[in-house]
N, C-alpha and C positions, 0 to 999 in steps of 0.2 A: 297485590303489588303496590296499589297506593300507602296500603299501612307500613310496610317496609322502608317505600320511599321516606314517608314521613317519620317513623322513627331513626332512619338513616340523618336524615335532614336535623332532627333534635338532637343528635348524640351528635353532630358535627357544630351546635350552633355552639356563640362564644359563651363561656360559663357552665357549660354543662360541664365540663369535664372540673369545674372547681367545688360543685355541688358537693361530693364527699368530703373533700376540706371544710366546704361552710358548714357542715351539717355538724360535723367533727369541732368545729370552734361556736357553733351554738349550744352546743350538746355542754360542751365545757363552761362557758358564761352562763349559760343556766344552771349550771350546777352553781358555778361560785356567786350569782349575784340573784338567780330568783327561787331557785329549790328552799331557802328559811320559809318564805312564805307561801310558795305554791307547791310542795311539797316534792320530793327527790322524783325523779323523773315525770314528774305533773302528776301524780299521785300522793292523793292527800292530801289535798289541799289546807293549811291550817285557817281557814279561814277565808282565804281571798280567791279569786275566783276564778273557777277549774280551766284551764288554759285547753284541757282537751276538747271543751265542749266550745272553744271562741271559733266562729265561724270562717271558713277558711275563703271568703270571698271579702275579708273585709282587712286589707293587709294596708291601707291606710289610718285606719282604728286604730289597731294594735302597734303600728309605729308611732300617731298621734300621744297614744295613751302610755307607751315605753317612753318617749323622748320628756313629755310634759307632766307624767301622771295622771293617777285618776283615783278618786277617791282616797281613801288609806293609804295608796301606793305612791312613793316617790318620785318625781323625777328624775328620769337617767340619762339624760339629753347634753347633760355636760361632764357624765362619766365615761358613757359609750358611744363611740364612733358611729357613724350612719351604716358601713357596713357590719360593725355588731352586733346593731339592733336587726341587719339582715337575712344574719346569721341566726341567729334568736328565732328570727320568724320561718324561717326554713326549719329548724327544730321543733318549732312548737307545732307545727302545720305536717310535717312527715315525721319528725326524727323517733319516735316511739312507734311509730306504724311501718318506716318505712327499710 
């Protein structure tokens, strides 16, 4: 009963119901701004580094290293909006799994 309650309670909290949108506009801005270098659905990487294997408990990192760069990779912190890179991290973290 509690599992119920508590999946009732998540499918009512605010933003869940825009998850399929972000997911849906991560999916996209990955496509057009990180698939050259981390390859078409994070597969194949050409070089830079495998986005399936970045650890899904470190969602400060990944927006740090989106926004300012990191090594070879650019920054996108003055191309991409905060919820972009939001959107991005819900992609990169479910959107091929989920």
């Amino acid at each position: 009963m509690r599992l119920v309650a508590g999946a009732l309670a998540l499918a009512c909290a605010p933003g869940f119901a825009q998850q399929p949108e972000q997911l849906k506009a991560g999916a996209e801005l990955y496509a057009r701004n990180c698939s050259a270098c981390h390859g078409a659905r994070m597969l194949d990487p050409q070089g830079a580094f495998d986005l399936r294997k970045f650890p899904r408990d470190q969602r400060e990192r990944f927006v740090t290293s989106v926004s300012k760069g990191k090594n070879a990779m650019p920054p996108w912190g003055d191309v991409l909006k905060p919820e972009d890179i939001e959107a991005l991290w819900l992609y990169v973290t479910t959107g091929e799994r989920g």
